[in-house]
One Martini backbone bead per residue (centre of mass of N, CA, C, O) as a GRO file, in nm:
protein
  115
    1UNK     BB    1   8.845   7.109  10.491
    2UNK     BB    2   9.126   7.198  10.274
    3UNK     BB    3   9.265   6.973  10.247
    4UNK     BB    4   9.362   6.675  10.234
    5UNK     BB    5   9.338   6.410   9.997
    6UNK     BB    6   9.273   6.021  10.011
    7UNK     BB    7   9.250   5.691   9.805
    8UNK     BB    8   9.150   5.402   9.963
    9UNK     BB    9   9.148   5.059   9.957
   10UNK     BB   10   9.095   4.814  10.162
   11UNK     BB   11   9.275   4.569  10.041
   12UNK     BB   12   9.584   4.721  10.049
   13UNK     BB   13   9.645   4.763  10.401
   14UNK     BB   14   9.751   5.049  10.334
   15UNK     BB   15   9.853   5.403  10.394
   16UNK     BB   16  10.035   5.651  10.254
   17UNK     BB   17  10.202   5.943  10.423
   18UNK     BB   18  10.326   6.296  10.332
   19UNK     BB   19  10.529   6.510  10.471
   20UNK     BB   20  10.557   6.852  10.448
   21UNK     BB   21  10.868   7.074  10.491
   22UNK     BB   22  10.870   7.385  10.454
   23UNK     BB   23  11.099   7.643  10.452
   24UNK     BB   24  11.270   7.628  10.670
   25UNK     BB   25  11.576   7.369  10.749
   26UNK     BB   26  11.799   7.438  10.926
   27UNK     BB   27  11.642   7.344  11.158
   28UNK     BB   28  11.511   7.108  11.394
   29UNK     BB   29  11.182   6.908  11.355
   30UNK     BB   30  10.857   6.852  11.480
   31UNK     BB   31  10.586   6.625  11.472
   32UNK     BB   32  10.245   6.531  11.558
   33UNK     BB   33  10.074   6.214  11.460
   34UNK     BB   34   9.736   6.166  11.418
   35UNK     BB   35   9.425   5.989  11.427
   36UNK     BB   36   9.079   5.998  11.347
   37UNK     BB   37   8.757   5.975  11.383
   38UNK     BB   38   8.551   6.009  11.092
   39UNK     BB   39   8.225   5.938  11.032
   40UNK     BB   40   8.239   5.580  10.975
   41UNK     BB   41   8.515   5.535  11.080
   42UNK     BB   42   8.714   5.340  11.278
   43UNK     BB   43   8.899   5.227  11.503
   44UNK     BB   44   8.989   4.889  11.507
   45UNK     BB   45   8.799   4.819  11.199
   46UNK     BB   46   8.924   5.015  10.961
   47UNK     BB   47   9.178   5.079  11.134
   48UNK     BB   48   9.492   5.201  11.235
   49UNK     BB   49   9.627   5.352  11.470
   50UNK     BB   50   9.785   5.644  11.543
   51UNK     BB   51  10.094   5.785  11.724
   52UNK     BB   52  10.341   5.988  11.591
   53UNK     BB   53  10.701   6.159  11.603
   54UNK     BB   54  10.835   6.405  11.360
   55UNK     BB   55  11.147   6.397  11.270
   56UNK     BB   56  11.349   6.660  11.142
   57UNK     BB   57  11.611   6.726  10.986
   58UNK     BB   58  11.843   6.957  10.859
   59UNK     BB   59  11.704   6.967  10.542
   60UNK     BB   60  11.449   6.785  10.564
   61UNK     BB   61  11.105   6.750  10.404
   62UNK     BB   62  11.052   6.429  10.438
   63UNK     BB   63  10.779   6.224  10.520
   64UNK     BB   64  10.671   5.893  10.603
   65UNK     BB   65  10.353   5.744  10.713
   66UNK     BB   66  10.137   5.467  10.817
   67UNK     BB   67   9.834   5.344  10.752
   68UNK     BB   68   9.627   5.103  10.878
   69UNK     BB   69   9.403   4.872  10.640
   70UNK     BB   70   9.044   4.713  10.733
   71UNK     BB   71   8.949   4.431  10.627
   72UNK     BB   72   8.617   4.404  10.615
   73UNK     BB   73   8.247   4.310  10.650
   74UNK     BB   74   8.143   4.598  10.662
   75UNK     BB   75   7.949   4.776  10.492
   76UNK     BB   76   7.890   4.923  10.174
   77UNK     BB   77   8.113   5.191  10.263
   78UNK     BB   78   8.235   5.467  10.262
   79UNK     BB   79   8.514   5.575  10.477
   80UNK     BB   80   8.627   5.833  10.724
   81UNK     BB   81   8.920   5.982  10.805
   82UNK     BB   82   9.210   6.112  10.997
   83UNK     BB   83   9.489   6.341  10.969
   84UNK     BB   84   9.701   6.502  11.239
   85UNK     BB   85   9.845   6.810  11.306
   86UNK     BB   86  10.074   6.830  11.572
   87UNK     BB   87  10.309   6.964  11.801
   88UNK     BB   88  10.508   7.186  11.725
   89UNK     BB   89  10.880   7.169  11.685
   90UNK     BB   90  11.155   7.384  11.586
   91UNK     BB   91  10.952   7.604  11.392
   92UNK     BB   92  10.686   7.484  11.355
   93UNK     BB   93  10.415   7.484  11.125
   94UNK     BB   94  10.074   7.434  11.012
   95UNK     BB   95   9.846   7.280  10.840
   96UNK     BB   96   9.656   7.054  10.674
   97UNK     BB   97   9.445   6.846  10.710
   98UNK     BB   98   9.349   6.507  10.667
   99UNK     BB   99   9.177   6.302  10.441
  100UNK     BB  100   9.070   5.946  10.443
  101UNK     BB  101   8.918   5.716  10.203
  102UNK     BB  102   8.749   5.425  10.220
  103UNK     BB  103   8.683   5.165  10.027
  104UNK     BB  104   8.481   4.924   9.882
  105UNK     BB  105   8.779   4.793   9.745
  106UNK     BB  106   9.069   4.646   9.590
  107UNK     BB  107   9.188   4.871   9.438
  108UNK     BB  108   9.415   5.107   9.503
  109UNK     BB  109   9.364   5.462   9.521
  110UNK     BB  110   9.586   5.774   9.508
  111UNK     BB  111   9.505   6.142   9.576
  112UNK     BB  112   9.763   6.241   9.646
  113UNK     BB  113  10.077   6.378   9.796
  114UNK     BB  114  10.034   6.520  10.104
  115UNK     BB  115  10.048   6.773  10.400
   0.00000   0.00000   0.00000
């Protein structure tokens, strides 16, 4: 998808996301984020849904915000959501696409951490 991409074990808990805000900084602006089920992963099986708005005040570059992820007993395969970033303003505009894949270990690993 061109985006950043995310690996977390399933028995984690959690995906940690950071959003970057680029460019100029003088003045606030914000961002809403949501999760999307993308291949095989569920809202409220495989993770818990998203849907906040990053509010970003002047000067600050980056926020986190996480993703709850739900260990359960579903065939032992990886699956695939999405983190969407919409509904830019006070001056921001869009990146990419974020996609998180959650493994079938207990153990997390993280790669890359941006969006």
């Amino acid at each position: 998808n061109g985006g950043w991409s995310f690996t977390v074990g399933e028995g984690a808990g959690y995906v940690p996301v950071e959003v970057i805000r680029v460019g100029s900084t003088a003045t606030p602006a914000s961002v809403r984020v949501t999760t999307a089920d993308w291949s095989s992963a569920k809202s409220g099986v495989d993770f818990i849904a998203v849907d906040v708005t990053l509010n970003f005040a002047p000067g600050e570059t980056s926020k986190t915000f996480t993703v709850p992820i739900k260990d359960n007993t579903s065939a032992s395969v990886d699956k695939y959501f999405t983190v969407q970033i919409k509904s830019p303003a006070g001056g921001a505009t869009l990146g990419a696409v974020c996609t998180i894949r959650v493994l079938r270990e207990i153990a997390a690993r993280l790669q890359g951490l941006a969006a």
